[in-house]
Each structure stands twice: as C-alpha cells, then as structure tokens.
BATI-737346 format. One record per residue: x, y, z of N, C-alpha, C in turn; residue in three letters; residue number from 1. Coordinates in steps of 0.1 Angstrom, whole numbers, plus 5000, padded with zeros to 4 digits. Last residue first. Layout:
<<X Y Z> <X Y Z> <X Y Z> 'ALA' NUM>
...
//
This chain:
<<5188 5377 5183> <5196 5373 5197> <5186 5361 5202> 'UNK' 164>
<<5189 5390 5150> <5182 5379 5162> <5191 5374 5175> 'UNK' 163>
<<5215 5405 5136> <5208 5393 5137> <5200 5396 5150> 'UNK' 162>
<<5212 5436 5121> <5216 5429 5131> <5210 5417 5133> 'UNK' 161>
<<5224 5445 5087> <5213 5447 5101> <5220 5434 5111> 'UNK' 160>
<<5239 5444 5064> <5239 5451 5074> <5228 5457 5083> 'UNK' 159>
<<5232 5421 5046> <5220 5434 5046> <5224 5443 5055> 'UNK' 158>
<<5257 5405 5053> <5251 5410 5037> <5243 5421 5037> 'UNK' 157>
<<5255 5402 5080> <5264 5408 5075> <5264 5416 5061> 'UNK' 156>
<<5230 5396 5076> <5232 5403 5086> <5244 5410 5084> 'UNK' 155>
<<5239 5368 5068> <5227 5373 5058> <5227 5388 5068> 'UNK' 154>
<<5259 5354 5086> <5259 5361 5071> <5251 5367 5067> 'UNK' 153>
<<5236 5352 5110> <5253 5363 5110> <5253 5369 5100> 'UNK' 152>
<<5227 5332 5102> <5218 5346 5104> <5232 5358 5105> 'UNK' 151>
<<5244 5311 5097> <5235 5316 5087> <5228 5331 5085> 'UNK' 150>
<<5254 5309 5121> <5265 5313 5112> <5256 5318 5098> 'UNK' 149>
<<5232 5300 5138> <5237 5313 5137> <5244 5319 5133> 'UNK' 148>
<<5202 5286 5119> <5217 5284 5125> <5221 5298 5124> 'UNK' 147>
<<5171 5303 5118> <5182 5299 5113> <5194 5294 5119> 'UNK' 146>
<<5144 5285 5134> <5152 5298 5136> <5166 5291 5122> 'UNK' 145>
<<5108 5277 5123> <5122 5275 5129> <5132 5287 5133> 'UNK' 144>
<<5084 5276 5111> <5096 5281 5101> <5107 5278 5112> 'UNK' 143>
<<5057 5275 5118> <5065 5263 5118> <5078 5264 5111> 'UNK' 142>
<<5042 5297 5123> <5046 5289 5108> <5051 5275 5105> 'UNK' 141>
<<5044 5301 5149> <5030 5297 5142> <5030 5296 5122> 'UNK' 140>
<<5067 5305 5148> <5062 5299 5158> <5052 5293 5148> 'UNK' 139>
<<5072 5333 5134> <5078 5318 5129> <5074 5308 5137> 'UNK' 138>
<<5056 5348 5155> <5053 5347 5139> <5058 5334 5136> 'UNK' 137>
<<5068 5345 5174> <5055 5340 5179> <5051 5337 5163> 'UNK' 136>
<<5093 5360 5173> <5093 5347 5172> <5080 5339 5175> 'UNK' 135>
<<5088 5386 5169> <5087 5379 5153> <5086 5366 5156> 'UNK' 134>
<<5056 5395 5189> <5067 5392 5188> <5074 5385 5176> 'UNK' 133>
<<5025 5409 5178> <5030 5398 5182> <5045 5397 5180> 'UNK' 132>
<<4993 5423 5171> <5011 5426 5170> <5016 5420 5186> 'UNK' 131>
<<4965 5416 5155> <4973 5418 5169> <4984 5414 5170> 'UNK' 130>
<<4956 5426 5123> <4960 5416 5133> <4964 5422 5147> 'UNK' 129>
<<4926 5438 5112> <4940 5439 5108> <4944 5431 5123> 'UNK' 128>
<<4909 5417 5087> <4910 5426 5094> <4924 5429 5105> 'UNK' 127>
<<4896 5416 5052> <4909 5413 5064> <4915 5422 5075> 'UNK' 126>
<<4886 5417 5031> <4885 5434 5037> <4892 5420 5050> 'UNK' 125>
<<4900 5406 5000> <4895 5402 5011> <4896 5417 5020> 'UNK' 124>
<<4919 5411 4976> <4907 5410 4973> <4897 5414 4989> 'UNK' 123>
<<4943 5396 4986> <4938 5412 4988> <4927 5411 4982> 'UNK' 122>
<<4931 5369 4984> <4935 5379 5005> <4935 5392 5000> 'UNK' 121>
<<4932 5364 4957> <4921 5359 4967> <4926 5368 4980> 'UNK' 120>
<<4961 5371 4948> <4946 5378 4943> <4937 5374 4950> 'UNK' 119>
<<4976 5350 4966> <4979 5364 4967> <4963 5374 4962> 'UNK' 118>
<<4963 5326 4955> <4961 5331 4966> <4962 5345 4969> 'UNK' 117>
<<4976 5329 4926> <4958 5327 4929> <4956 5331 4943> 'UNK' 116>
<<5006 5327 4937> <4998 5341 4928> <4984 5342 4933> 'UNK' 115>
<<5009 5308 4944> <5005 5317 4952> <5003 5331 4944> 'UNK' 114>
<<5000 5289 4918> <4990 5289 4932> <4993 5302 4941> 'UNK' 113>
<<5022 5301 4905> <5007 5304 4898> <4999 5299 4913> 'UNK' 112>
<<5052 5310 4927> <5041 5295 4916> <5025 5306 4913> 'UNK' 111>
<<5065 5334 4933> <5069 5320 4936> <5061 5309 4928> 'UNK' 110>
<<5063 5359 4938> <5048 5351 4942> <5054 5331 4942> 'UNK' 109>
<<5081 5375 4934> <5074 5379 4946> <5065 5367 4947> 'UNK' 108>
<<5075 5366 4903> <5080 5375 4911> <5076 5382 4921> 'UNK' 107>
<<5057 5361 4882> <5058 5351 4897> <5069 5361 4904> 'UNK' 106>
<<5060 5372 4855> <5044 5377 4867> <5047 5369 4879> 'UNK' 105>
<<5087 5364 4851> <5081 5376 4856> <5071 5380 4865> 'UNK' 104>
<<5094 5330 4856> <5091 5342 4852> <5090 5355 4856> 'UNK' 103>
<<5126 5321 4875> <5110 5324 4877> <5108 5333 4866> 'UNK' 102>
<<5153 5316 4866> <5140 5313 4858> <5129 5313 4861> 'UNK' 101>
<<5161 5325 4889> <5168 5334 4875> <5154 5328 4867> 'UNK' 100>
<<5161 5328 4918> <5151 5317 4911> <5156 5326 4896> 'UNK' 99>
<<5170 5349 4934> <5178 5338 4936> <5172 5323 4928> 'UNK' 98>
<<5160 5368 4921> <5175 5372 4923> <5175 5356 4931> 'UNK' 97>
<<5131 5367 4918> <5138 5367 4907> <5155 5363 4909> 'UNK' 96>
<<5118 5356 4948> <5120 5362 4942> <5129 5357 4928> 'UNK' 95>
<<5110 5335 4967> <5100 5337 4961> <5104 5350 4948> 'UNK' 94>
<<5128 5327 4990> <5116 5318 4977> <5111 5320 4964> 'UNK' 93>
<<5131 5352 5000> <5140 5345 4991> <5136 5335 4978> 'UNK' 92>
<<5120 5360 5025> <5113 5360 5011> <5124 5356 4995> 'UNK' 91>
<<5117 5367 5053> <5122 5356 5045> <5116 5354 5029> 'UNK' 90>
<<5117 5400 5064> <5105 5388 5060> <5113 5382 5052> 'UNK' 89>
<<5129 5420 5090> <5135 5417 5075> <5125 5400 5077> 'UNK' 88>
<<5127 5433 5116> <5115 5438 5101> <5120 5429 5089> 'UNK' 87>
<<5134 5431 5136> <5135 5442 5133> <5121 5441 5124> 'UNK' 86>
<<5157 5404 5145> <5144 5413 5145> <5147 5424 5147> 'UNK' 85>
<<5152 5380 5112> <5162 5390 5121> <5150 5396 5130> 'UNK' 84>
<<5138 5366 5096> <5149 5364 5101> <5152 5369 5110> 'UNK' 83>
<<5103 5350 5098> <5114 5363 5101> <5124 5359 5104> 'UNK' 82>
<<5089 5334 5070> <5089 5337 5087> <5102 5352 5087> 'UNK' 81>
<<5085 5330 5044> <5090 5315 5047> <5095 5319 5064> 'UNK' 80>
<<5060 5343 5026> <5070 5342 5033> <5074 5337 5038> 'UNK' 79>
<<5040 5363 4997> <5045 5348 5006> <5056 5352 5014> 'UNK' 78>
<<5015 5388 5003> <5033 5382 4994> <5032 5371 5004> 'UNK' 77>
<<4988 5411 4995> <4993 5397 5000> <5006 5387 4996> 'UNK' 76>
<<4990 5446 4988> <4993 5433 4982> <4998 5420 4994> 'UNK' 75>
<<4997 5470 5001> <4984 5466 5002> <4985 5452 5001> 'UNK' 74>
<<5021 5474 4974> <5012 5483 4986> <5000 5476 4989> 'UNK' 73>
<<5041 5469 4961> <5031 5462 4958> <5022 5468 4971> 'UNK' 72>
<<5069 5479 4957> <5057 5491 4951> <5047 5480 4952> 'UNK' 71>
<<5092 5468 4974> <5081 5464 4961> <5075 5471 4954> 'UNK' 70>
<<5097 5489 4996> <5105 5482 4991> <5101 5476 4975> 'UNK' 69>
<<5069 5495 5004> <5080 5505 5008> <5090 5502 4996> 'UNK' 68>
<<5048 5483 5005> <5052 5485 4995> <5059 5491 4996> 'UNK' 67>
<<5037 5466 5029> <5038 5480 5028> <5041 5488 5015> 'UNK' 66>
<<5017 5435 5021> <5029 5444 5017> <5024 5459 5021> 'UNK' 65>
<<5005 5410 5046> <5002 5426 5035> <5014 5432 5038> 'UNK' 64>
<<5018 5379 5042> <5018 5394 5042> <5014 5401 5038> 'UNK' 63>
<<5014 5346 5050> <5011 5356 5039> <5010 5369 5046> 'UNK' 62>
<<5030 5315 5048> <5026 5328 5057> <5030 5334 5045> 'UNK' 61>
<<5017 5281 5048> <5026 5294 5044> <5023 5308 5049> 'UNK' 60>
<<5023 5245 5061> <5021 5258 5062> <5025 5268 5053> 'UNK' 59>
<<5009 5217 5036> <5020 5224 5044> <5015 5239 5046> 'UNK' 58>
<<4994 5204 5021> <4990 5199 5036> <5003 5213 5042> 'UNK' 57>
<<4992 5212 4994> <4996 5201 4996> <4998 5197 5009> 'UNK' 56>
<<4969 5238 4995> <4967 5220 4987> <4977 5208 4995> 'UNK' 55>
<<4982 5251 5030> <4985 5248 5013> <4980 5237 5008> 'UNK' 54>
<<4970 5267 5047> <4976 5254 5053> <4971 5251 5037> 'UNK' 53>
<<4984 5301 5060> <4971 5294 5054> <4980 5278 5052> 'UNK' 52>
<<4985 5323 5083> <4989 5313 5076> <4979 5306 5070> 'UNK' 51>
<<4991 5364 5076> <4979 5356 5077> <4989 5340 5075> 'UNK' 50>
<<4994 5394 5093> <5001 5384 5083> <4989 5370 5084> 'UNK' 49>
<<5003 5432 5087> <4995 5415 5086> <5001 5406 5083> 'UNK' 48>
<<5029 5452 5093> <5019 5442 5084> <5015 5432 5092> 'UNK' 47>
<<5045 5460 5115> <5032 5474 5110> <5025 5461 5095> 'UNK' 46>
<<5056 5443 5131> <5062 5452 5123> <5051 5461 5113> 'UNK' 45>
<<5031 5419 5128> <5046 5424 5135> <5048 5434 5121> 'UNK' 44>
<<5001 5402 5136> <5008 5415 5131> <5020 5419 5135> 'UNK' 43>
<<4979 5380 5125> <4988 5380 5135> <4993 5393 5126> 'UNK' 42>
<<4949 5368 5130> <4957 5377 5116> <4967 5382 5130> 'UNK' 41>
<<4929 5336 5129> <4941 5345 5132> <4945 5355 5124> 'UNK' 40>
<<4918 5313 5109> <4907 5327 5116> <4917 5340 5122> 'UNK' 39>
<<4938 5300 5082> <4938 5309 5102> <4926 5313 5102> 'UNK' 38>
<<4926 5290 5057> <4931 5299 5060> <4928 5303 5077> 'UNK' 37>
<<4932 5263 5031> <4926 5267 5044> <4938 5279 5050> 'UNK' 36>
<<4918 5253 4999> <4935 5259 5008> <4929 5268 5020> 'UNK' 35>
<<4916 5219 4989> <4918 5232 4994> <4926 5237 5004> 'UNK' 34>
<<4914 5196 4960> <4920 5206 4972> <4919 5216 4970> 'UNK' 33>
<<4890 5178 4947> <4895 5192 4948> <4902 5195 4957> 'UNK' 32>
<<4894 5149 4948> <4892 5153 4940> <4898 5170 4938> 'UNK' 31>
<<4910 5141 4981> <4894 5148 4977> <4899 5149 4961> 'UNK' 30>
<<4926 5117 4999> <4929 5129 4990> <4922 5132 4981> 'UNK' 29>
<<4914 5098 5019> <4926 5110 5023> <4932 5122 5008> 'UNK' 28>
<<4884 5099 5025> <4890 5097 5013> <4900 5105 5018> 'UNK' 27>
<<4879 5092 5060> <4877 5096 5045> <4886 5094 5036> 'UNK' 26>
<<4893 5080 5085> <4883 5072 5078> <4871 5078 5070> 'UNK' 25>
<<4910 5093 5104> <4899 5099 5101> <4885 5094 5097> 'UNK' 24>
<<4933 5069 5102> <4930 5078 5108> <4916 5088 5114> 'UNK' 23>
<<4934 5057 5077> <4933 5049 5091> <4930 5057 5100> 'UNK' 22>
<<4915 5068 5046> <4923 5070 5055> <4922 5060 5070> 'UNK' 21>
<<4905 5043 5023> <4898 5054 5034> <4914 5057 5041> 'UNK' 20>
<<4902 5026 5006> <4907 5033 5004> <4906 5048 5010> 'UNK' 19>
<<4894 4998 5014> <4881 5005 5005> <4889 5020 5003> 'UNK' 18>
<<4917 4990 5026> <4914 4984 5014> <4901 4992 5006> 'UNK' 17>
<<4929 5021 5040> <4926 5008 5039> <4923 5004 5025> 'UNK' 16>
<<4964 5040 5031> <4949 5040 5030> <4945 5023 5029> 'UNK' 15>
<<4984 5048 5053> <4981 5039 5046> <4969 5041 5043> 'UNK' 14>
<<4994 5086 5060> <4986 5072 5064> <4987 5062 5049> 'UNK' 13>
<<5003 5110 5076> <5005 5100 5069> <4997 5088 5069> 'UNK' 12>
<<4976 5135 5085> <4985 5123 5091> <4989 5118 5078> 'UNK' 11>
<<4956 5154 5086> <4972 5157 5079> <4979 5150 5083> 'UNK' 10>
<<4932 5151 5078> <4939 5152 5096> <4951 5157 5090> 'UNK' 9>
<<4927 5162 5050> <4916 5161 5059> <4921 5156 5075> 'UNK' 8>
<<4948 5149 5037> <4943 5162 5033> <4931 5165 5044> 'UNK' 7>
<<4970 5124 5044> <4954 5130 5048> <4953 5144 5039> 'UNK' 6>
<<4999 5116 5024> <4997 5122 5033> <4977 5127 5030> 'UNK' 5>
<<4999 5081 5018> <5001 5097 5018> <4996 5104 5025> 'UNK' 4>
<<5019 5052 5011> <5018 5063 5020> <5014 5076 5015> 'UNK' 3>
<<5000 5024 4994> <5014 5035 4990> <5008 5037 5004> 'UNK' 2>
<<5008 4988 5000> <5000 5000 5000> <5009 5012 5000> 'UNK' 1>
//
C-alpha cells in the first residue's frame, strides 16, 4: 500500500482496502483541494500576516505588503517567517534574484497557486492583526530559527543585526 499524506487530519497514512484514510476514515485525498486559512491575523512590524495550510498539507505565511521596498502596497506576498528582529521577511523563495528562471508575473509570488492566493487575501477586507513578537510569527509557521552562522551572514550582507 502507498503512504500519503490525509488532506483532511494531515496524518501520513496507509489508506485501507476500501481506500479510506486509518486515521479519520475519508478519502485521504478529495478530487478538489483546498486551501485553508487561520481565523488568526497576526501582526509584526506594522503588516499583517495571515497562515494558510497549502493543497499540499504544508504551512505558508502571507503578508500585506507595505510596498516600501516592492511598490506592491496593500498586496498579500509569501513568506518562509522572520529572520532578524526588526523587520526583514524571508522572502528569498520567492523572488527573481535567487530563482533566475522564475518568470516575471511570479516575482514575489513564487508558483501560479501563490499568485491565485495572493489575488484571493487582497481581494479580502481582512482585518488587521494583533502585534506579536517575530518569534511567535515563525512559531505559528513552523519556520524554525536559522543556524547562527547563517543569520550572522545574511546580517552581514543586509547590514542589520541578527536575532539574539
């Protein structure tokens, strides 16, 4: 029997002989996936941020953009948590400068799904979050902290100060 992963507990499972999850006992993978979103809007550093739990079962955290930096003002961007604290959003994923063959229109957005999402949250009157420490942010991502030769470098590169 294969292993996959529930779309409905989010357990790995064997599916039985009528092809039910062990766990829940549905169809562990629907015809349509969907993409579930926090009732939560968490807020650091003057943006929103929303997690939504992806077709393929995994977390992503979504920002309204200041547009300081992007000119995308208002706009919902992906983000893999916070490095440093202060303000700097993990967004490497998702750009041109380290993906050379992301198209264009995926810039900042990383795949045509987070595009479709990005247009679905701004679309949305989303209300604005309760400002929370950055490590409560990566907390509720499940993003982790970087090794500290990693946050050093990247700190050294953007000249800001790592994370203590």
């Amino acid at each position: 029997m294969k292993i996959v992963l529930c779309m409905w507990c989010y357990k790995d499972t064997e599916s039985t002989v009528q092809g039910l999850c062990q766990f829940c006992g549905r169809f562990p993978q629907p015809k349509k996936r969907h993409i579930f979103m926090g009732s939560e809007t968490l807020r650091y550093y003057e943006r929103d941020i929303k997690v939504l739990i992806m077709s393929d079962g995994k977390q992503q955290g979504m920002y309204k953009s200041s547009g300081i930096n992007g000119g995308m003002r208002s706009r919902w961007l992906p983000f893999d948590g916070i490095v440093f604290e202060g303000h700097w959003f993990n967004k490497i994923r998702y750009v041109q400068d380290s993906k050379p063959s992301l198209p264009n229109h995926l810039h900042r957005f990383g795949t045509e799904e987070l595009l479709k999402v990005s247009d679905s949250l701004t679309a949305l009157d989303i209300e604005r979050g309760k400002e929370v420490p950055y490590l409560d942010v990566n907390l509720a991502l499940g993003s982790g902290f970087w090794p500290v030769e990693m946050a050093e470098e990247a700190a050294r590169a953007f000249n800001l100060r790592a994370a203590s």
